[in-house]
N, C-alpha and C positions, 0 to 999 in steps of 0.2 A: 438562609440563602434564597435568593429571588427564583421565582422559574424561568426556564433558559426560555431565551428566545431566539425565533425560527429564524436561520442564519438564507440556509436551500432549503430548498423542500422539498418533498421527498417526489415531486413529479418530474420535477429539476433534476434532479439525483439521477433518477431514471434516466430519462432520455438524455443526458451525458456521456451513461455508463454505456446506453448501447451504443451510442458515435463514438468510443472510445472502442468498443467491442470490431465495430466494422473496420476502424481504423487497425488495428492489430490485425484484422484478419486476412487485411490486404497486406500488410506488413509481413504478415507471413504463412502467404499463398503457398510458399514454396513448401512448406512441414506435410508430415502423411504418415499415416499409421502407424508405421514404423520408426519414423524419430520427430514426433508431435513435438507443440511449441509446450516446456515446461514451466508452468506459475508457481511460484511459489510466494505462500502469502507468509506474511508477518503477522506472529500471531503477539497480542490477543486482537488489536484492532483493527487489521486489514480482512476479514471473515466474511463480513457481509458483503463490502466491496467484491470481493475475491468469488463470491457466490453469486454475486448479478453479472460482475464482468465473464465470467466463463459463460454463461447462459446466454453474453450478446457475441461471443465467438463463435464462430461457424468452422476454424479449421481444428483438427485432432490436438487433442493435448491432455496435459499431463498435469495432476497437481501437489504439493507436497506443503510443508508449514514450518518456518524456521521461529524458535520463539527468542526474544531479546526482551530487556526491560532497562529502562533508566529513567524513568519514570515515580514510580513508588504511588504512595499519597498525595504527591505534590503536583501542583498548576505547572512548575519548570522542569526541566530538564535538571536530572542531578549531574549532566555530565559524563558521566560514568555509564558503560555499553556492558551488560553481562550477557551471555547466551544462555538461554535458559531450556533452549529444544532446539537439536540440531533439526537436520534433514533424515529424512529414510533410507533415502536410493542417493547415489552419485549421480552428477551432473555432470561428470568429462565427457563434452563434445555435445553438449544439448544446447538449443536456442531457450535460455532460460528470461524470464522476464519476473522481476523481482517484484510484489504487487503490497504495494505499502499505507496505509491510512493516511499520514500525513506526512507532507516532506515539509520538516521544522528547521531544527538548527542545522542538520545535516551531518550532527552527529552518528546517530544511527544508519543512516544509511550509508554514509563513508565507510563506518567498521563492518556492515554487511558485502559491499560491494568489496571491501578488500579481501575478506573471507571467502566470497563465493570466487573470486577470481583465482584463488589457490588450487582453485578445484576443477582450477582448467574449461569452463561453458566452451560452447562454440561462441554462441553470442550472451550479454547480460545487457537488459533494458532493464528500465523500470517505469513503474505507473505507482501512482500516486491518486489517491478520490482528490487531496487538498493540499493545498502547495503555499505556503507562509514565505515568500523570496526575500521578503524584508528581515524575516530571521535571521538567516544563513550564515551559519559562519564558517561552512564548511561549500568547497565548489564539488556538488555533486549532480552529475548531468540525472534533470528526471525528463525523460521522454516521452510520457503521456500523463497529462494532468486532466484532470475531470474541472477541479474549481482552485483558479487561486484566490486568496483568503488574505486581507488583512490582519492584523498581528494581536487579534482576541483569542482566548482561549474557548475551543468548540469541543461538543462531545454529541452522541448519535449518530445512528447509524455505522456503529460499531468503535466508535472513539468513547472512551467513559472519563469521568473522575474518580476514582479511590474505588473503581470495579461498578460505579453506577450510571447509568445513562445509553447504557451499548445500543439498548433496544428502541429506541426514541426513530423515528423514521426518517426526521427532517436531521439536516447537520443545524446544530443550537450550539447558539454563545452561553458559557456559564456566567453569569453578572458574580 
């Protein structure tokens, strides 16, 4: 397999995450100590994201990690959503914001956003670092995108292949 090539980089990445950061933060001026804006990241690959986006946020919050896979070994999507780590805490009546590595087919995020909506949020957003719209085969509103992404397969900066690549800085195409 070839080595990936630098898709963003990771200066790019950056200064995204913080206009994204400021952008939330105005979004929700209104949160305070007492009922902060809750993130919740999708693990495994929303981590890194989920760890510079909170550092370019300025108002109170809260974070937790919900884990899914449908993924496996494989470059596709098998289709199939399993839950693999719930939540810790409830989120009845919290401004949750769901913080995702990449909005693909939109499978996953349909079956997270059906889930977390059972559980009553006051609000549910989502953000996404990369957004594939040409994928989609599911309509799932993502509300803050960092990069949209034509329809190669990427990894870094917390997206891997078969558990390898997370740490790579830049977002890279696999050839």
């Amino acid at each position: 397999m070839a080595a990936p090539r630098v898709l963003i980089a990771a200066g790019d990445i950056d200064h995204r995450v913080r206009e994204l950061g400021a952008q939330i933060s105005q979004d929700y001026a209104h949160v305070t100590m007492e009922q902060p804006v809750f993130l919740i990241g999708v693990l495994k690959g929303s981590w890194i994201f989920l760890a510079d986006l909170a550092r370019a946020i300025s108002v109170p919050a809260r974070f937790d990690f919900i884990g899914v896979a449908s993924y496996g070994a494989e470059k596709t999507s098998s289709g199939q959503v399993r839950l693999t780590k719930d939540l810790d805490a409830p989120i009845e009546g919290c401004d949750v914001i769901l913080v995702e590595d990449i909005a693909d087919t939109g499978v996953t995020l349909s079956y997270l956003i059906d889930l977390l909506k059972r559980r009553k949020p006051k609000s549910l957003r989502i953000a996404a670092l990369l957004s594939k719209p040409t994928r989609r085969t599911r309509d799932v509103p993502v509300d803050y995108v960092a990069f949209s992404i034509p329809d190669e397969f990427v990894v870094g900066y917390g997206l891997d292949y078969a558990h390898t690549y997370r740490n790579l800085r830049d977002v890279c195409v696999l050839e």
